[in-house]
N, C-alpha and C positions, 0 to 999 in steps of 0.2 A: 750515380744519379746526378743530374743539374743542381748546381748550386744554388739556380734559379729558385728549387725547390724551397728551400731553407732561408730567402730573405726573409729578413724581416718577423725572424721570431726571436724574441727577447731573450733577456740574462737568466738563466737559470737563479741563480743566487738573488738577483732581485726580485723576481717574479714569487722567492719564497718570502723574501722581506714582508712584499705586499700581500702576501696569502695572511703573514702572520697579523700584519697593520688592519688586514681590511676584513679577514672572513675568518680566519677559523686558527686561531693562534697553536694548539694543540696538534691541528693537521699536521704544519707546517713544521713542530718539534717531532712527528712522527717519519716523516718523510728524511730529516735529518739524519734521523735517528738510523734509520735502517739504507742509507747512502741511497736512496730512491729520489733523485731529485731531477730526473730527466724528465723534459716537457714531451707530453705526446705531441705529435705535430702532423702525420698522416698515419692511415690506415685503409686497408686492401685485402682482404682475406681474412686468411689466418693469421699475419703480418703486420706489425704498428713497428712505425717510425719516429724517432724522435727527433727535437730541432737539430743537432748534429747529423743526422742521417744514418746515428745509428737501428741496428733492426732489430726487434724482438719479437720471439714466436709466441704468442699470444696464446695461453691454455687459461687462459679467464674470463674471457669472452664478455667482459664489466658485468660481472657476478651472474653471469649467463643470460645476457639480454642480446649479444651478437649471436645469437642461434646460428643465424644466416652468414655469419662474417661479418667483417666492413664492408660498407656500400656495395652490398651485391645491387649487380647490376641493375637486375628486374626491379629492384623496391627502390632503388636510387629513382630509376628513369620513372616508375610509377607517382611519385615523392615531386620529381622535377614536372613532371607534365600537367601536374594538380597543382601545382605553385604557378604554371604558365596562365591558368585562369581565375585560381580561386584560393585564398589563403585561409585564415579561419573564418566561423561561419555569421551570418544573419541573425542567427537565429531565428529567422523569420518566416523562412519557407520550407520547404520539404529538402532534406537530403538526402542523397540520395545512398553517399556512401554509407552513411549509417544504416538505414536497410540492408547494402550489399551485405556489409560483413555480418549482421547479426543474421542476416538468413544462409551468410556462410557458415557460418560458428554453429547453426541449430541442426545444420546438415553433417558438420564432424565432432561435437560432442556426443558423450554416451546420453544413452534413455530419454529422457524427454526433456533435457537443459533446452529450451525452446528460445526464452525472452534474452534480451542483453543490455545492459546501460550501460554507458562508453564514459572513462573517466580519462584521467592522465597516470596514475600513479597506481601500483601494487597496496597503496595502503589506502588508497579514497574506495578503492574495489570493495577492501575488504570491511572499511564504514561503512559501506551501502547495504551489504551482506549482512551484517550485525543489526543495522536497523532494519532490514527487511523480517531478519529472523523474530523480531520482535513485536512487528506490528501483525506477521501472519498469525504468530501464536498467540499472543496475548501475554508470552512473558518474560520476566525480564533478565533474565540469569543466563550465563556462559562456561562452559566448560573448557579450558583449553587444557595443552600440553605443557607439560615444564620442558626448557631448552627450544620451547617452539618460537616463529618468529611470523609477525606477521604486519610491521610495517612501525612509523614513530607516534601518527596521530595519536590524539587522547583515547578515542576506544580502543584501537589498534594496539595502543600502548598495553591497556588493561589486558591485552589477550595476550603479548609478548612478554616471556619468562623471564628477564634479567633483570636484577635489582639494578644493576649500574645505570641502566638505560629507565627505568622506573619511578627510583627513589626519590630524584629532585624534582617530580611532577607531580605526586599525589596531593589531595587525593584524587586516585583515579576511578573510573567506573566501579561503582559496587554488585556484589554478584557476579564475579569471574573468578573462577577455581580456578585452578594448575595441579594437572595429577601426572603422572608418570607416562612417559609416550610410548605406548607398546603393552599396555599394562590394562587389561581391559577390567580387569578385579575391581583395580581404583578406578576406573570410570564408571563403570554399573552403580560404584557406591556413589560418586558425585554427579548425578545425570538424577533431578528429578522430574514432580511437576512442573516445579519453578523453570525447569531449566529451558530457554528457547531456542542456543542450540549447540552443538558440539560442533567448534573448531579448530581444522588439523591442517597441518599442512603431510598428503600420502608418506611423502618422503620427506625428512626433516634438513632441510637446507643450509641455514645458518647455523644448525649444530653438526654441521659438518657430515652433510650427506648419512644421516643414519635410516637404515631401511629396516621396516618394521616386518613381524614374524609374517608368517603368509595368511595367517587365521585374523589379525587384527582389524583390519579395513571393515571387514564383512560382519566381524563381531562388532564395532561401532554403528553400523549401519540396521544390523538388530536391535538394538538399546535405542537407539535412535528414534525406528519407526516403532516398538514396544511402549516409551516414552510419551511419543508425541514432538519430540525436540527435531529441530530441522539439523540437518548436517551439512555443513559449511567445509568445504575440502582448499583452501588456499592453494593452490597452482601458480601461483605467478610466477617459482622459479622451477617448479617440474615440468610445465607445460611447453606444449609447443613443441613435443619430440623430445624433450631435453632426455628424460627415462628410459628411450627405447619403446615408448608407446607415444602415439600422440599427446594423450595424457595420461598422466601417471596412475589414476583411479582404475585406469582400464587394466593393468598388471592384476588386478583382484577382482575386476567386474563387476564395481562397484559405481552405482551415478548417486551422487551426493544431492539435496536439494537446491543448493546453492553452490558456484565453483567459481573460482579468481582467477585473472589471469591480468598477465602484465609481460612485464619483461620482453622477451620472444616478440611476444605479439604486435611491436612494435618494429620485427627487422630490424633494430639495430638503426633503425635513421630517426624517430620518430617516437617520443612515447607515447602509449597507450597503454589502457587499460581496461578491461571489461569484467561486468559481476553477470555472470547467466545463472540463470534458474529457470526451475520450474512454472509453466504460467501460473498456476495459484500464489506463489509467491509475489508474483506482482501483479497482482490484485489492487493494491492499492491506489494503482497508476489509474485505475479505469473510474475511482472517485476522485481525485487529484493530480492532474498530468504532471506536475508542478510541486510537486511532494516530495520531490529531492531532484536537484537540480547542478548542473555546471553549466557554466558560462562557454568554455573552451573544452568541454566532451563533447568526442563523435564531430568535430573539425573535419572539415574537407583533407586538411593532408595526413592527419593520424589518418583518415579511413584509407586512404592511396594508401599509405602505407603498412597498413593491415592487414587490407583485401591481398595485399602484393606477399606479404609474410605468409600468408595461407598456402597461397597458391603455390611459391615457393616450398614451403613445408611439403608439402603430399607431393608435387613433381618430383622432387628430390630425393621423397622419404627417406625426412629424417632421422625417422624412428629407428627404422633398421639401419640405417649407418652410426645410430647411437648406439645401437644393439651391440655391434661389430666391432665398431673403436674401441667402447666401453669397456668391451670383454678384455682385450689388447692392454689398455690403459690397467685395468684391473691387474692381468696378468705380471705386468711388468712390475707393479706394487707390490703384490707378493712376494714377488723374487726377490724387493730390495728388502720387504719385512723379515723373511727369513732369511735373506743374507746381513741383516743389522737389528737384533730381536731387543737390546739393549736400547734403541733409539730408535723404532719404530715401534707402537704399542699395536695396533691396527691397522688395515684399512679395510674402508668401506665404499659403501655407492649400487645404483644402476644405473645403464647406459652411458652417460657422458655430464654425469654428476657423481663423483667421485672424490675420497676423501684420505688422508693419511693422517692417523694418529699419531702423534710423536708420545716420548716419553713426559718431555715436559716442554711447556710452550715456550721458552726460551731456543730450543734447540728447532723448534718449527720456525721458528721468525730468523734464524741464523740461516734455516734454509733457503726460505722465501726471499732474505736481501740477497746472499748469492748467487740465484739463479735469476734476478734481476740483473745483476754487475753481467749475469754472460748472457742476459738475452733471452730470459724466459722471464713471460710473466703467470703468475699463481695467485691463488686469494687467500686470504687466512678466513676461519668460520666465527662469524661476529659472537658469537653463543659460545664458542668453546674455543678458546687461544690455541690450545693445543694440538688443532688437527688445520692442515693446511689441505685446501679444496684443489681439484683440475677440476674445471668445468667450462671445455674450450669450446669454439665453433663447433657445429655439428655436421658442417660439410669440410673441416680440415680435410687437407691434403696428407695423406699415410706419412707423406715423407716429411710432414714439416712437423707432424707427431713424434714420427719415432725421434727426428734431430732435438726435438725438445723431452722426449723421455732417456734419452741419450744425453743428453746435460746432464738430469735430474738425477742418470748414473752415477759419472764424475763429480756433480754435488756431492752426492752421500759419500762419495771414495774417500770425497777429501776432508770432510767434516763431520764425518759419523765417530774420529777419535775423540773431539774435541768434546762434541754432547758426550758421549760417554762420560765425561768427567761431570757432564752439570747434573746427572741424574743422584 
């Protein structure tokens, strides 16, 4: 490649200095920590470059928001053509993209998700969701998951299960339970009148892809309408085909009242975010248009680049080449669990969220920095240290899979003696 390519990107090593000086001192000892200290500098694909020019095959897809890849073309060029007239919005007049995509979105979610308000973030989604759930029912209580995850904000906080991320912000929202994910016993018992409404994320993301029995979705969603409590399905990192369905509710044929999306839904160029529901659920809009608000949702270039994620998604279908890899990516997981039982405890997933248990999380982060040093990248599950996630592009190239689950071979060859010793 042109060296061209490569001016003019900075010192590694300083660049961590000022991470430490300026933003996030912690990052900056993590990155150390685990020899991760290469600057992203391009991305193409399935493929990210670093300022040396080295190449890495990307099986993280930043915690599954490149659905699409890097700059696919279509959402790039959509992205560019919308920045040639219009950047963010007036707020003043009609826009237009914001229609487009929510009467895209009404036409490919399940059952009657009809309405949509356009945020930026996976966690402002699912603020809007939480207040919505409250002002339809009239109450004030929440159900979530333990190991669930559903963004940093104060409410969002309240509904995410980890003390670490928790304890130095309370107090937080009162009336938010954590019962068992999978577990419908303990939710019948925690789901009252109080409660306005139960949420889940289908598949459990940040605790490292764990997929629930086949009877629980549908069993939540009885409690739910028996209750009166609306049911809130967070999607922001199953959606968008990441499952092998569009969305993940769809695997059990369940429409939630309320569903999040993020991630995906922005291509990979652009974030967004959207909370749809039911029209009664936004109800409230029709006494107060102005009753929850952003300044910079539903912007002219998030919607180019949303409308362009969609469109992309179904031409492509994603779902079923999630379905396909998935299976592949699973398969080869197995083989290395039962060829290394001592240092593999698990693996989990559907589609192209998928997950490996280690024995202990020491010997997952030994994996995760080695297949960094050769050119693979992976994520660890923010909930559970111990399981490190694949959850790459979902139009990857077979051949640039298998070279990367072909590393992930030679990893474990080479360093499944050593975990053995930390167990």
């Amino acid at each position: 490649m042109s060296e061209d390519l490569y001016r003019g990107a900075p010192d590694p090593e300083d660049l961590l200095e000022r991470l430490e000086r300026f933003v996030n001192p912690g990052r900056a000892r993590i990155y150390r920590l685990l020899g991760m200290n290469s600057i992203e500098w391009r991305g193409a694909g399935s493929i990210v470059h670093d300022s040396t020019g080295k190449e890495f095959v990307d099986l993280c897809a930043g915690y599954a928001v490149m659905n699409a890849g890097h700059r696919h073309p279509k959402i790039v060029g959509a992205l560019a053509d919308c920045l040639g007239r219009m950047g963010l919005s007036t707020k003043t007049m009609l826009s237009a993209g914001e229609v487009d995509v929510a009467e895209r979105l009404a036409g490919l979610l399940p059952g009657d998700l009809q309405m949509s308000f356009f945020s930026a973030t996976g966690a402002e989604a699912n603020e809007l969701a939480m207040k919505l759930a409250r002002v339809t029912t009239g109450r004030n209580n929440f159900v979530a998951a333990t190991k669930g995850y559903h963004g940093m904000t104060m409410g969002c906080l309240s509904a995410t299960a980890k003390g670490s991320y928790r304890d130095a912000f309370g107090p937080l929202l009162e009336g938010v339970v954590h019962v068992p994910f999978d577990d419908l016993h303990a939710l019948e018992n925690a789901v009252g009148d109080d409660t306005a409404a139960v949420i889940l994320e289908p598949i459990q993301g940040e605790a490292g892809a764990v997929v629930p029995g086949e009877d629980y979705l549908s069993g939540v969603r009885e409690i739910c309408d028996r209750t009166g409590a609306l049911l809130i399905l967070d999607e922001v990192q199953t959606g968008m085909g990441r499952t092998g369905r569009n969305f993940a509710c769809e695997h059990w044929n369940v429409v939630p009242d309320i569903i999040t999306l993020a991630k995906g839904l922005g291509g990979g160029v652009f974030p967004v975010a959207a909370t749809a529901a039911k029209p009664h659920v936004f109800e409230i809009f029709d006494e107060n248009p102005y009753v929850h608000a952003t300044t910079t949702g539903g912007n002219p270039l998030a919607m180019a680049a949303a409308l362009a994620a969609l469109d992309v998604m179904v031409e492509e279908d994603f779902a079923s080449q999630a379905r396909v890899k998935g299976e592949f990516v699973l398969r080869r997981l197995e083989a290395l669990r039962e060829q290394y039982p001592e240092v593999i405890a698990d693996v989990r997933g559907r589609g192209l969220l998928t997950g490996i248990g280690f024995t202990n999380a020491s010997g997952g982060l030994m994996v995760l920095s080695e297949l960094f040093e050769r050119g693979v990248l992976v994520i660890p599950s923010l909930m559970d240290w111990t399981v490190m996630r694949i959850p790459p592009p979902l139009n990857i190239d077979m051949e640039i899979l298998e070279r990367g689950m072909g590393i992930l071979d030679d990893v474990m060859a080479d360093l499944a003696p050593t975990i053995r010793e930390l167990v």
